[in-house]
CHARMM internal coordinates of N, CA and C (Angstrom, degrees):
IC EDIT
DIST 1 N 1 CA 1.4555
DIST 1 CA 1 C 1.5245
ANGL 1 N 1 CA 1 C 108.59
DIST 1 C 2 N 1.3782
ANGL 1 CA 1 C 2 N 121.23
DIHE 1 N 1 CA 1 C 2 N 130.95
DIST 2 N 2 CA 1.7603
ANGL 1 C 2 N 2 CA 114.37
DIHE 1 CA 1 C 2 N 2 CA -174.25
DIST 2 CA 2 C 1.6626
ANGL 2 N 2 CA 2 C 96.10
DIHE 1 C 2 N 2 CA 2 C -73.28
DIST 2 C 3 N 1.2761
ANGL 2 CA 2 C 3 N 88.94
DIHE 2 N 2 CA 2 C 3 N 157.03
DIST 3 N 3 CA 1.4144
ANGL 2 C 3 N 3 CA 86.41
DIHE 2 CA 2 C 3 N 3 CA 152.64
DIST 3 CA 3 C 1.6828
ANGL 3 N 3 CA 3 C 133.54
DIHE 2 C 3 N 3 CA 3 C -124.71
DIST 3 C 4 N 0.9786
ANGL 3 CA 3 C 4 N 125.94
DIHE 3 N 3 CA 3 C 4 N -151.85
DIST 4 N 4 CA 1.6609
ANGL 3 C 4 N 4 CA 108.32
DIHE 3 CA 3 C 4 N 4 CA -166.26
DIST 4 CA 4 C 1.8447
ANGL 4 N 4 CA 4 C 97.58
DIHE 3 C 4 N 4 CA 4 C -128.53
DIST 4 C 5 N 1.4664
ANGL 4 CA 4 C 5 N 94.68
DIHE 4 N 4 CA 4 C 5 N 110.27
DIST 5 N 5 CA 1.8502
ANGL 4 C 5 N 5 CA 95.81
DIHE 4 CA 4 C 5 N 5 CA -171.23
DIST 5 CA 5 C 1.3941
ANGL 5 N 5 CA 5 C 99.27
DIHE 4 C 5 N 5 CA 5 C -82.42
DIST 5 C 6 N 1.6850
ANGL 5 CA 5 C 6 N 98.84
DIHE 5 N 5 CA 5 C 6 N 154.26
DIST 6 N 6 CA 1.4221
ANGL 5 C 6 N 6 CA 121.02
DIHE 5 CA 5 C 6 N 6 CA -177.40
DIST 6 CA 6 C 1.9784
ANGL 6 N 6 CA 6 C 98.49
DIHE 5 C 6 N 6 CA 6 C -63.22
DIST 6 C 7 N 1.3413
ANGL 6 CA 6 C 7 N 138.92
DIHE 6 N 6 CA 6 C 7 N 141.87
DIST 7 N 7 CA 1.5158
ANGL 6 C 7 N 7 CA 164.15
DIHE 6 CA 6 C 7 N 7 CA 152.48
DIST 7 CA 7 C 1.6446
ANGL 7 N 7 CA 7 C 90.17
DIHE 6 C 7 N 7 CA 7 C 92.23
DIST 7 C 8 N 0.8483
ANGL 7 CA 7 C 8 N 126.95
DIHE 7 N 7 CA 7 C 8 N 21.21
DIST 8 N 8 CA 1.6607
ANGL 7 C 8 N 8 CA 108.76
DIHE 7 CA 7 C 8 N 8 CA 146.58
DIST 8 CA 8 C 1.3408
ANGL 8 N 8 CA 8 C 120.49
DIHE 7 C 8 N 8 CA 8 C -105.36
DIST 8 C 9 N 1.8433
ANGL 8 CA 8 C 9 N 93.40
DIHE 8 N 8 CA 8 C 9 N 155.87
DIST 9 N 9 CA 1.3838
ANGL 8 C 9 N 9 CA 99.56
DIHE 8 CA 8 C 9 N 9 CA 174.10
DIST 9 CA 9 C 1.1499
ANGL 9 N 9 CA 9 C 126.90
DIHE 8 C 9 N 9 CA 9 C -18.21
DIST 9 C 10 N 1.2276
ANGL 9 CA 9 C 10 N 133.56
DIHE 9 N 9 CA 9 C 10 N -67.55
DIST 10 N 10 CA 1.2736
ANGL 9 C 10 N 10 CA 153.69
DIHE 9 CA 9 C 10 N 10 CA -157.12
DIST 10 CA 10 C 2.1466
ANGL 10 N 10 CA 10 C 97.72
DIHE 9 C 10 N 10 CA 10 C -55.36
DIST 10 C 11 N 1.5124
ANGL 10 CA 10 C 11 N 90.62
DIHE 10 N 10 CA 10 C 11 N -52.18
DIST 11 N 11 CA 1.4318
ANGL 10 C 11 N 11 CA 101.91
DIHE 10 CA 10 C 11 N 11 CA -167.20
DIST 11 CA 11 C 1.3293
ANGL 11 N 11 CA 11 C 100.54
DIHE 10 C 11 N 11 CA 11 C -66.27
DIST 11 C 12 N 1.2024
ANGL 11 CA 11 C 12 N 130.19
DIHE 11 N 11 CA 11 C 12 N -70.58
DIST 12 N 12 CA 1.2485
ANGL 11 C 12 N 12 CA 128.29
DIHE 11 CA 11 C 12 N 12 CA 169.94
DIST 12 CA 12 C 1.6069
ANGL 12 N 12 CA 12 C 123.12
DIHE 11 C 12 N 12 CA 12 C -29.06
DIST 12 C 13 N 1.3738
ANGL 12 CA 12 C 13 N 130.45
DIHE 12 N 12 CA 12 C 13 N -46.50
DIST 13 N 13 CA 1.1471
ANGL 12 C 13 N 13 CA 156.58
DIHE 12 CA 12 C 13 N 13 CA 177.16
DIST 13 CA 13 C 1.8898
ANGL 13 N 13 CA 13 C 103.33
DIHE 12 C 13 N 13 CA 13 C -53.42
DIST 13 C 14 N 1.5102
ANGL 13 CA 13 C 14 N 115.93
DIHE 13 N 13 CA 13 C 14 N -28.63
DIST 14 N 14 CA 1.4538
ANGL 13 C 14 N 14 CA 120.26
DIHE 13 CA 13 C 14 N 14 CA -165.04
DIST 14 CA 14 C 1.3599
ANGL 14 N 14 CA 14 C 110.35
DIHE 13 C 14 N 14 CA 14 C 53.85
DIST 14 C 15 N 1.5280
ANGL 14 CA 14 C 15 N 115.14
DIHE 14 N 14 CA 14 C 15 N 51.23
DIST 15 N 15 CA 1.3557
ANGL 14 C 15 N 15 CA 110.91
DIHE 14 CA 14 C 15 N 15 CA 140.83
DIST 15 CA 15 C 1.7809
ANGL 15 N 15 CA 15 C 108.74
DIHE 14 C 15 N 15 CA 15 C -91.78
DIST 15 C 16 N 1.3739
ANGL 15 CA 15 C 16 N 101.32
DIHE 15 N 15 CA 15 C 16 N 151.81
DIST 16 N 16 CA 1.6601
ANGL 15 C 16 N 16 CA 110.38
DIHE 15 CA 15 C 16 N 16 CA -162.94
DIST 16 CA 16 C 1.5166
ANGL 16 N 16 CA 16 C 108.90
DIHE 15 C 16 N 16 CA 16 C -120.55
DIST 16 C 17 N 1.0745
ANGL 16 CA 16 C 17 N 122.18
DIHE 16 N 16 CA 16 C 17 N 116.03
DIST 17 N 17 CA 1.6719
ANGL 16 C 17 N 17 CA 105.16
DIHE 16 CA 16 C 17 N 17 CA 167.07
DIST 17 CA 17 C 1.0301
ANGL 17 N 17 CA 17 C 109.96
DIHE 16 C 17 N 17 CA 17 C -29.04
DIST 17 C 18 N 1.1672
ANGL 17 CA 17 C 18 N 91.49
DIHE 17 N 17 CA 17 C 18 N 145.40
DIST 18 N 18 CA 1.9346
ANGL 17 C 18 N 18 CA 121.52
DIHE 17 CA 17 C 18 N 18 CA -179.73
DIST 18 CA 18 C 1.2637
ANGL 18 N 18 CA 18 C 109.51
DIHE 17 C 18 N 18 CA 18 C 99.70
DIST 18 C 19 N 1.4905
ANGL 18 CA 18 C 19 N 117.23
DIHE 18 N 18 CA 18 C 19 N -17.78
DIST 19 N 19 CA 1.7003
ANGL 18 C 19 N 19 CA 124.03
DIHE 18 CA 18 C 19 N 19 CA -160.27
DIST 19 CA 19 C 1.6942
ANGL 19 N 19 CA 19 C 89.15
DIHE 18 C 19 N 19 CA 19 C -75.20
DIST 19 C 20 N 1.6825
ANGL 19 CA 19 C 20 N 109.49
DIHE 19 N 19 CA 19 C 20 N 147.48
DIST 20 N 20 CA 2.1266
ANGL 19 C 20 N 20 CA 117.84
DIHE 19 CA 19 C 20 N 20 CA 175.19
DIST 20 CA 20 C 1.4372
ANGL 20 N 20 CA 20 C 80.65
DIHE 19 C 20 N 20 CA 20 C -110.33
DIST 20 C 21 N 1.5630
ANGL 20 CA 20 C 21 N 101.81
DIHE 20 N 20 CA 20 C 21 N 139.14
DIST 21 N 21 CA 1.0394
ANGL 20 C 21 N 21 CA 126.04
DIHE 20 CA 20 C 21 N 21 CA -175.85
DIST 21 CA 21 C 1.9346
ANGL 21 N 21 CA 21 C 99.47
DIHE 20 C 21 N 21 CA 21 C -107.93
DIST 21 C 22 N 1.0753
ANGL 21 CA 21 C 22 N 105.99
DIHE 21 N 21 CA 21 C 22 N 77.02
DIST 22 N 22 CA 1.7451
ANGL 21 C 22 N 22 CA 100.77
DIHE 21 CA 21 C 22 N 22 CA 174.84
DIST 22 CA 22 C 1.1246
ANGL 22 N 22 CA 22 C 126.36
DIHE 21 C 22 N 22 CA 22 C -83.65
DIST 22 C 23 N 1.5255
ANGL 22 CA 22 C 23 N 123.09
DIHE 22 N 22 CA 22 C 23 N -2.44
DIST 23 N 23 CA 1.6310
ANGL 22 C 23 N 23 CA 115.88
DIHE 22 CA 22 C 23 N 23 CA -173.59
DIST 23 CA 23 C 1.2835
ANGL 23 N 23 CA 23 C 103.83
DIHE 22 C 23 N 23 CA 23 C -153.52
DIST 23 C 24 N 1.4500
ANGL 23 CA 23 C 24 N 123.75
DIHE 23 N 23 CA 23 C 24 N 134.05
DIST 24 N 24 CA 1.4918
ANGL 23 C 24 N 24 CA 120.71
DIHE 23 CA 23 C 24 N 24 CA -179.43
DIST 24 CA 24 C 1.7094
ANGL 24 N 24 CA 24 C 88.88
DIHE 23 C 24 N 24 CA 24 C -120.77
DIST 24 C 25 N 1.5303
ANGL 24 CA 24 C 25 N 116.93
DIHE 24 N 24 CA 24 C 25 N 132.13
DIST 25 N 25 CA 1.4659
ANGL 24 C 25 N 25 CA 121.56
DIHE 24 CA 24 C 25 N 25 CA 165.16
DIST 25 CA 25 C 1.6533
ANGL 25 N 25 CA 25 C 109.86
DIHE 24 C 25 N 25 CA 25 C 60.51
DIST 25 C 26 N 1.2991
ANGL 25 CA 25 C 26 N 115.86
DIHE 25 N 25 CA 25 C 26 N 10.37
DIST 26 N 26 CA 1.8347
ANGL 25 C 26 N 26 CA 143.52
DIHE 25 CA 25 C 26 N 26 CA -157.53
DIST 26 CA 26 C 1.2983
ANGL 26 N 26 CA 26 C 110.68
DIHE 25 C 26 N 26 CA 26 C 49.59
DIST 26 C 27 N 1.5440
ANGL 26 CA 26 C 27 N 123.85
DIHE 26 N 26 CA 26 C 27 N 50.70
DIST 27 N 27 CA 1.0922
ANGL 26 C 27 N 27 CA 137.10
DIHE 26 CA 26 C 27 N 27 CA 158.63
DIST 27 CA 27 C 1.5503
ANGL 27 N 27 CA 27 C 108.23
DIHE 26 C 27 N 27 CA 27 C -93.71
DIST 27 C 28 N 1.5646
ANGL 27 CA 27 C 28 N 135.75
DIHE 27 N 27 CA 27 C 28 N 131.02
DIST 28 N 28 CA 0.8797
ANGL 27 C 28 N 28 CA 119.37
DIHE 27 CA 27 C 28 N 28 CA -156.69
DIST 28 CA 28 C 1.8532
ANGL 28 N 28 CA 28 C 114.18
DIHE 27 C 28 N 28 CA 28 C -92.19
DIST 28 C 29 N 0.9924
ANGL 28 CA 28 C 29 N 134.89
DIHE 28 N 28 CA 28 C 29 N 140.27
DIST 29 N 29 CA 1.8024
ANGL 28 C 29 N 29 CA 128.84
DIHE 28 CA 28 C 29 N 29 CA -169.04
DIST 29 CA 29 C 1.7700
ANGL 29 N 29 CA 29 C 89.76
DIHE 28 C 29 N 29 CA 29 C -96.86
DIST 29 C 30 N 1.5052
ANGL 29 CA 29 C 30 N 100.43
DIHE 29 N 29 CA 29 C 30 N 120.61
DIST 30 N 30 CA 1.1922
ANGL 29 C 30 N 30 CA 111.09
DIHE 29 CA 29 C 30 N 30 CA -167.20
DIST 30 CA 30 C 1.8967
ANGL 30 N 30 CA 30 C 101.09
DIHE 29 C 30 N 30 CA 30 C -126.71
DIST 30 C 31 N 1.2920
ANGL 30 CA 30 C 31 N 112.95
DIHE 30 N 30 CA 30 C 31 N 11.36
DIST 31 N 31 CA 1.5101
ANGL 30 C 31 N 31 CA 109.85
DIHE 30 CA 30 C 31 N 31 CA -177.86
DIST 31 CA 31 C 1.8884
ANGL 31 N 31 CA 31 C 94.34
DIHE 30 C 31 N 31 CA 31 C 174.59
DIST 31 C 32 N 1.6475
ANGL 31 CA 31 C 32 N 96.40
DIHE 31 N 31 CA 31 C 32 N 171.87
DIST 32 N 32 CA 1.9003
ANGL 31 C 32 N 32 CA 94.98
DIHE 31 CA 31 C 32 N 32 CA -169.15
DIST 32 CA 32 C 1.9182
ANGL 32 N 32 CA 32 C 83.25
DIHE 31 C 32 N 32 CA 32 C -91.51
DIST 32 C 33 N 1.0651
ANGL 32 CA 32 C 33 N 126.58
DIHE 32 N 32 CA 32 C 33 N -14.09
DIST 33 N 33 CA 1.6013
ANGL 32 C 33 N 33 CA 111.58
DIHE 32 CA 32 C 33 N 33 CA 162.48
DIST 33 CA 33 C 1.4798
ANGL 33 N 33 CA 33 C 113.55
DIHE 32 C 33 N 33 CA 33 C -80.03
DIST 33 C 34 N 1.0607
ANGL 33 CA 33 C 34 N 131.07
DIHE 33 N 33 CA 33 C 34 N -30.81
DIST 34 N 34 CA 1.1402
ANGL 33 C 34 N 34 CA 110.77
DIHE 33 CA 33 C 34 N 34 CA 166.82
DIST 34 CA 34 C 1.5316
ANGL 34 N 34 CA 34 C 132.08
DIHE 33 C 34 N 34 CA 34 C -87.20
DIST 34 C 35 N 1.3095
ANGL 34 CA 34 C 35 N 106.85
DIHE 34 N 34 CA 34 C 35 N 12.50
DIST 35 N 35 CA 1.7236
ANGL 34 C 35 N 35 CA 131.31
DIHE 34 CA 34 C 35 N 35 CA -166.91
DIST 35 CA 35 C 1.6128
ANGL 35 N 35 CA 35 C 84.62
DIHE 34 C 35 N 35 CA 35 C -89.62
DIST 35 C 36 N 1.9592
ANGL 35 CA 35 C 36 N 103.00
DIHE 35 N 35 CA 35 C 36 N -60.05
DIST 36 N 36 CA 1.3300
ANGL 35 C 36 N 36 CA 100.49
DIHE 35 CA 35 C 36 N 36 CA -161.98
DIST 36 CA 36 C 1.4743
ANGL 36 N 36 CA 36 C 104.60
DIHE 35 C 36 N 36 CA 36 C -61.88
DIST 36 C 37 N 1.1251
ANGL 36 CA 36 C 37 N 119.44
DIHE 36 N 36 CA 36 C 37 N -72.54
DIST 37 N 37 CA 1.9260
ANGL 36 C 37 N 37 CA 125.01
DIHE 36 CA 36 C 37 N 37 CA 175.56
DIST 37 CA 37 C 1.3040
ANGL 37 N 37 CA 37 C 101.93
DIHE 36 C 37 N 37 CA 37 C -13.73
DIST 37 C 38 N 1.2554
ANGL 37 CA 37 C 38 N 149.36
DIHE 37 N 37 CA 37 C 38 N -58.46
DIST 38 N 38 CA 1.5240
ANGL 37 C 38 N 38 CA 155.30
DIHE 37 CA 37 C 38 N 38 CA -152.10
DIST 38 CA 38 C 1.9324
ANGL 38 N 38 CA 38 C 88.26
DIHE 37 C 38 N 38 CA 38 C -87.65
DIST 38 C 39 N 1.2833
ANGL 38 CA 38 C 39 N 106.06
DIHE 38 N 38 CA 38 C 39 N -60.21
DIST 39 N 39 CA 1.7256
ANGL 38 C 39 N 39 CA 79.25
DIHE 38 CA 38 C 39 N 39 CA -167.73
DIST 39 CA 39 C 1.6925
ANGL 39 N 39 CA 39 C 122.07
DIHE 38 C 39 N 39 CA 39 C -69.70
DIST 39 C 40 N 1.3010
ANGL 39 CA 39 C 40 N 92.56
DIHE 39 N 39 CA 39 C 40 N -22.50
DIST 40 N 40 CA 1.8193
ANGL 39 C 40 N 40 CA 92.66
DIHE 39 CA 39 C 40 N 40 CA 158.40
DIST 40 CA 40 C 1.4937
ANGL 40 N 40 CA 40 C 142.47
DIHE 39 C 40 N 40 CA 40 C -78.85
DIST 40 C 41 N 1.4148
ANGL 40 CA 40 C 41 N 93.25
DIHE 40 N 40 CA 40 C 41 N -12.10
DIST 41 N 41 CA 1.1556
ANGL 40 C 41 N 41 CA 131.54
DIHE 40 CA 40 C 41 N 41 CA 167.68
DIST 41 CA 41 C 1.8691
ANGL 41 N 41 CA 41 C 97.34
DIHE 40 C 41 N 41 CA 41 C -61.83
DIST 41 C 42 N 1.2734
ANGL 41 CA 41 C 42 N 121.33
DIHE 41 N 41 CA 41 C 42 N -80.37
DIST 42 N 42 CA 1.3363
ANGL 41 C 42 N 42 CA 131.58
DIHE 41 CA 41 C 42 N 42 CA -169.28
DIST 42 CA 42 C 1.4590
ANGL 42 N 42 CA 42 C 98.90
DIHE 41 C 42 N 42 CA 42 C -99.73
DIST 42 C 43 N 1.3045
ANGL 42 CA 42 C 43 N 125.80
DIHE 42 N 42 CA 42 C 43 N 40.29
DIST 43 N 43 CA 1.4165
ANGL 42 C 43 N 43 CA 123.07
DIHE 42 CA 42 C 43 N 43 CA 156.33
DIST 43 CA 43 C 1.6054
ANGL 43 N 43 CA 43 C 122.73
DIHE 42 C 43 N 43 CA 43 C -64.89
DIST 43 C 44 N 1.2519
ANGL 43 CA 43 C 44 N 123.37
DIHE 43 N 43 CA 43 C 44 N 144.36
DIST 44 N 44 CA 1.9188
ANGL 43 C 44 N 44 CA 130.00
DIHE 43 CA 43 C 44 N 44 CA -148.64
DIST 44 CA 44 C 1.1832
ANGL 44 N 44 CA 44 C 103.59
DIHE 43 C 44 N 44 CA 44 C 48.38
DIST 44 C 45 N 1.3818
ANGL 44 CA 44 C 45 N 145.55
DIHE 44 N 44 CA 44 C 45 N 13.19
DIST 45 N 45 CA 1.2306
ANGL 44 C 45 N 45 CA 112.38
DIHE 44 CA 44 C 45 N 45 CA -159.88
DIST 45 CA 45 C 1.6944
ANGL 45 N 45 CA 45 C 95.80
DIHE 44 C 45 N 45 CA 45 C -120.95
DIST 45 C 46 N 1.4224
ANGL 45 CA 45 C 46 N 125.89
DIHE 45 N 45 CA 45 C 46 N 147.70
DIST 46 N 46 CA 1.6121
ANGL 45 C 46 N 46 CA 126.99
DIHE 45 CA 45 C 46 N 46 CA 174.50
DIST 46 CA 46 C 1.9214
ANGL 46 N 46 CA 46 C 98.68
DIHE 45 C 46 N 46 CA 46 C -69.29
DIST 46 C 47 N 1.5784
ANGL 46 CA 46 C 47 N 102.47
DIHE 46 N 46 CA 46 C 47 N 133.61
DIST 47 N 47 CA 1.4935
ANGL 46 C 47 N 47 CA 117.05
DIHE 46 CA 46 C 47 N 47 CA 174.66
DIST 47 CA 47 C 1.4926
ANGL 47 N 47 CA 47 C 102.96
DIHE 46 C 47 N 47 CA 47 C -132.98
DIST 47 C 48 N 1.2243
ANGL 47 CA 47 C 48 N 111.53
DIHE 47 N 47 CA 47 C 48 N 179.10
DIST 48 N 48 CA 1.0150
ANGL 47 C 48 N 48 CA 141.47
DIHE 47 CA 47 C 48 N 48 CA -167.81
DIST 48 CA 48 C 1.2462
ANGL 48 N 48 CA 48 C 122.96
DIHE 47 C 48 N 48 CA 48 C -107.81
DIST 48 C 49 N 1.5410
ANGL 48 CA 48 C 49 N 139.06
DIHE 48 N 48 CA 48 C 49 N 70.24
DIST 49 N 49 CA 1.8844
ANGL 48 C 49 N 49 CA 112.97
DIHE 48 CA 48 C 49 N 49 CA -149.07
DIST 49 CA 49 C 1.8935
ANGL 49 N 49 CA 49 C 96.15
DIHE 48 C 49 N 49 CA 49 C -101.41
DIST 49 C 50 N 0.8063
ANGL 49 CA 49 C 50 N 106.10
DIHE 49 N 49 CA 49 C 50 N 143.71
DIST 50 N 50 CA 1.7503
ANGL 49 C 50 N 50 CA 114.57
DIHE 49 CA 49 C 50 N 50 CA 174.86
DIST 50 CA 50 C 1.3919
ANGL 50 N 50 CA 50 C 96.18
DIHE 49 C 50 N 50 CA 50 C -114.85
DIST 50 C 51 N 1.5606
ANGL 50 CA 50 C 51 N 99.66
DIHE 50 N 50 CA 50 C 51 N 121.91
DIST 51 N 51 CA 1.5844
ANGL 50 C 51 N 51 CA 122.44
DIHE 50 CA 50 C 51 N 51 CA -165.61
DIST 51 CA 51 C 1.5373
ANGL 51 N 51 CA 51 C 93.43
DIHE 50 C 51 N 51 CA 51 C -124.36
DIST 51 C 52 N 1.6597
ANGL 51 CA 51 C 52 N 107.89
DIHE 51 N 51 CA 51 C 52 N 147.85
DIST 52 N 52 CA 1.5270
ANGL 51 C 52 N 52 CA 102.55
DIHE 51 CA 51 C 52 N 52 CA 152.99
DIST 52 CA 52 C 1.9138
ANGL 52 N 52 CA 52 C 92.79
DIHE 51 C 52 N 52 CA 52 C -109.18
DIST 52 C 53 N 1.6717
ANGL 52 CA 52 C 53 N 99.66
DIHE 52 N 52 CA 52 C 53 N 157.76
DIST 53 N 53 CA 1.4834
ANGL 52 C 53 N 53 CA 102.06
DIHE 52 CA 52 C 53 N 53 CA 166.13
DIST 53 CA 53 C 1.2761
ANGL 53 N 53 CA 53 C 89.44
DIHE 52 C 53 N 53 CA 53 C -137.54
DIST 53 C 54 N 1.5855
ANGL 53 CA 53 C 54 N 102.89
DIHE 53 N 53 CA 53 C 54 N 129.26
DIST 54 N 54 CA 1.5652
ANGL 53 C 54 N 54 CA 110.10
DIHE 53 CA 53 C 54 N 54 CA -179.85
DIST 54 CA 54 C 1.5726
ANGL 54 N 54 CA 54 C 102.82
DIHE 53 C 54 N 54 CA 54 C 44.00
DIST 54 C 55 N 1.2378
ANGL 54 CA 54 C 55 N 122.62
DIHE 54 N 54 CA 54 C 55 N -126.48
DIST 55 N 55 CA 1.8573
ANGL 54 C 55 N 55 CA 105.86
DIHE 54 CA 54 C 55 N 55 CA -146.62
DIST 55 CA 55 C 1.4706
ANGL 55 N 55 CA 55 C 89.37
DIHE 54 C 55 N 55 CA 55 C -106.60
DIST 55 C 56 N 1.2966
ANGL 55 CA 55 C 56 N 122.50
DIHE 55 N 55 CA 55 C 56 N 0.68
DIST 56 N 56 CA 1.1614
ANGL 55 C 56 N 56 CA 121.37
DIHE 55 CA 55 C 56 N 56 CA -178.16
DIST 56 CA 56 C 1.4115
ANGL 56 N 56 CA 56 C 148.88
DIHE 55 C 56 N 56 CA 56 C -91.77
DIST 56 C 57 N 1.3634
ANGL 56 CA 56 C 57 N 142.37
DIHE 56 N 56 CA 56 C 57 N 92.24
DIST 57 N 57 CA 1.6831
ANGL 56 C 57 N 57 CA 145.07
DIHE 56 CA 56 C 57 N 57 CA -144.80
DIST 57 CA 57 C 1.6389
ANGL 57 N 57 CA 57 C 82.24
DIHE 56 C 57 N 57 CA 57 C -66.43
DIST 57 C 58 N 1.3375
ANGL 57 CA 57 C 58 N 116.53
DIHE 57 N 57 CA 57 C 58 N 144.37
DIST 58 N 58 CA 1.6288
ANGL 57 C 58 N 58 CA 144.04
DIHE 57 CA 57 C 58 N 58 CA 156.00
DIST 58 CA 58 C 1.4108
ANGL 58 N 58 CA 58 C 110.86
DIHE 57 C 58 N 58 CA 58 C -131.83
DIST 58 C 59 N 1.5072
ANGL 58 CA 58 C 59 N 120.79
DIHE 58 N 58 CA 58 C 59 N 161.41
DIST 59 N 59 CA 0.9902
ANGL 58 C 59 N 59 CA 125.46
DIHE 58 CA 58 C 59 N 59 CA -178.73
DIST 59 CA 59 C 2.0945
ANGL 59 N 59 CA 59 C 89.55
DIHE 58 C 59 N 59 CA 59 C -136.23
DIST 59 C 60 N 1.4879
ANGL 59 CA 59 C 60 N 79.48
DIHE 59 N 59 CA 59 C 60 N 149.47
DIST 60 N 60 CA 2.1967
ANGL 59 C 60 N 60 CA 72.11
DIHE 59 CA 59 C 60 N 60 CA 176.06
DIST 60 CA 60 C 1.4200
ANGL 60 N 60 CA 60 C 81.36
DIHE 59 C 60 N 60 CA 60 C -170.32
DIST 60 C 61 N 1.8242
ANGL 60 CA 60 C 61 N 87.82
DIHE 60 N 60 CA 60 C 61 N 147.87
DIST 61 N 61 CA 1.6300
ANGL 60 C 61 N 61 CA 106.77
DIHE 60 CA 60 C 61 N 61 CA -149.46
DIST 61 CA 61 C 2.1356
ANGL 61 N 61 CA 61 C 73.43
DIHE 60 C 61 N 61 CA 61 C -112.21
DIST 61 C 62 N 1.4302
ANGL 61 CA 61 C 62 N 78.82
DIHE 61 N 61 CA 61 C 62 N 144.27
DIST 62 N 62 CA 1.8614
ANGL 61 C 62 N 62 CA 95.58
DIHE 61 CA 61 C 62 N 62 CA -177.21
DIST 62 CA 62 C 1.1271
ANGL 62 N 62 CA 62 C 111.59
DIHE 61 C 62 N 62 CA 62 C -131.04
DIST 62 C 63 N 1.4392
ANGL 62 CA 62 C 63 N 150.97
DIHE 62 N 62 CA 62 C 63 N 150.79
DIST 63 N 63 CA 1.5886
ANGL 62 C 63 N 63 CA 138.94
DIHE 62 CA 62 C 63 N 63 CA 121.72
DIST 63 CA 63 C 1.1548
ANGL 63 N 63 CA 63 C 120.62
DIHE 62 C 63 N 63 CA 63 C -85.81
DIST 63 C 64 N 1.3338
ANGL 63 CA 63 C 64 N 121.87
DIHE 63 N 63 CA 63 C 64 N 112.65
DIST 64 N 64 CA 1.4504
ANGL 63 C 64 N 64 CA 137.99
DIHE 63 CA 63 C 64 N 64 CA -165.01
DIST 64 CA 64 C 1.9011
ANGL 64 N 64 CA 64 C 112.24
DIHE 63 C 64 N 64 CA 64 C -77.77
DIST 64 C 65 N 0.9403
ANGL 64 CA 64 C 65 N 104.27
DIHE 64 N 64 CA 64 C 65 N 144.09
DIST 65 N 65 CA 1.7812
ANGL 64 C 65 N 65 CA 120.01
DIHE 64 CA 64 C 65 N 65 CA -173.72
DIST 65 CA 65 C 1.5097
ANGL 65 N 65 CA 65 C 97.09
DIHE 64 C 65 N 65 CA 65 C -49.55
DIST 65 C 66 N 1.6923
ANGL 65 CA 65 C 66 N 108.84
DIHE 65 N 65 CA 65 C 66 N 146.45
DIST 66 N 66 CA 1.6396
ANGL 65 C 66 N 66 CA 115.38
DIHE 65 CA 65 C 66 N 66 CA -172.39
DIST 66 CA 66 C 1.6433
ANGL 66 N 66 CA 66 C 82.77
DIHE 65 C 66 N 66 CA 66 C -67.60
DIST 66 C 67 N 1.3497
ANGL 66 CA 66 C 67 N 130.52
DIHE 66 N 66 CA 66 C 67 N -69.88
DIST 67 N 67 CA 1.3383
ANGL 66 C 67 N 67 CA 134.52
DIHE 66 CA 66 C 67 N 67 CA -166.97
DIST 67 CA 67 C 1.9132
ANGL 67 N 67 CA 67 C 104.19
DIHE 66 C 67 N 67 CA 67 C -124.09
DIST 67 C 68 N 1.8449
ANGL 67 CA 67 C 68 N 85.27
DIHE 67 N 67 CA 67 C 68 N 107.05
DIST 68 N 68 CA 1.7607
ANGL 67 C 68 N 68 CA 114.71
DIHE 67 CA 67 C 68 N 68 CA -175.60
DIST 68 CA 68 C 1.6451
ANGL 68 N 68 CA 68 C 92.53
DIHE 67 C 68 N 68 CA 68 C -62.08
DIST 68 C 69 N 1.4813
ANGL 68 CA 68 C 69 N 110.80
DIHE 68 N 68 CA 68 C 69 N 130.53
DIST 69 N 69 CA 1.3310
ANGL 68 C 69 N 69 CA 116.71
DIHE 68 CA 68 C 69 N 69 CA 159.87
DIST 69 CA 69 C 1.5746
ANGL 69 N 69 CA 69 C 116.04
DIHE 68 C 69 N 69 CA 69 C -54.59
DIST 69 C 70 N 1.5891
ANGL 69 CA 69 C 70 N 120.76
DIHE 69 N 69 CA 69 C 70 N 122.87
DIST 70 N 70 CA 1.0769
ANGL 69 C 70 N 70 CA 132.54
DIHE 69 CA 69 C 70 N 70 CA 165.71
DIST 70 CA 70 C 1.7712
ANGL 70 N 70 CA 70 C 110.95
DIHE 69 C 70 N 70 CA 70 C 104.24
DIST 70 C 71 N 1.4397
ANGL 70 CA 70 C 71 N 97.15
DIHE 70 N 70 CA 70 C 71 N 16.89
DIST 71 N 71 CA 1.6976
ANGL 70 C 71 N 71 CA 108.52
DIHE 70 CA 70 C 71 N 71 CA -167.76
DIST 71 CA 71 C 1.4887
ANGL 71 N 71 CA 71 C 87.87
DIHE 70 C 71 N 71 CA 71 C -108.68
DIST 71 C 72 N 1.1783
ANGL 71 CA 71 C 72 N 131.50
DIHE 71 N 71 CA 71 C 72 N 121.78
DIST 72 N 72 CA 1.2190
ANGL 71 C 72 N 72 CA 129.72
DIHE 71 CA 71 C 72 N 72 CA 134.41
DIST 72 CA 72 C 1.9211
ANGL 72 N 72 CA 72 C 132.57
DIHE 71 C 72 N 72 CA 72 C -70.57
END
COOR INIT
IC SEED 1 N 1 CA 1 C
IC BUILD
């Protein structure tokens, strides 16, 4: 399970381990290659991620890293 490092987007953003990340920009994340493709895809750019946490759908507005650690 990833987890969510302290000064990134993500961290800042209050996404929390445990949070499913199903939708980037409401494109749906259907695999960790297509997770990665999508965040490089919208790298610097503010998105949209639709998370469930526990039973619950959230939406949380992010600006994603110019270059995501582990993205070539």
């Amino acid at each position: 399970m990833p987890i969510v490092i302290r000064g990134t987007p993500a961290f800042s953003a209050n996404v929390l381990e445990g949070d499913v990340i199903v939708k980037i920009n409401g494109a749906d994340v259907i695999d960790p290659k297509g997770f990665t493709d999508q965040l490089t895809r919208f790298a610097g750019q503010p998105v949209e991620l639709s998370i469930i946490r526990g039973s619950e759908p959230l939406v949380i507005r992010v600006t994603l890293n110019s270059n995501p650690p582990g993205v070539q």
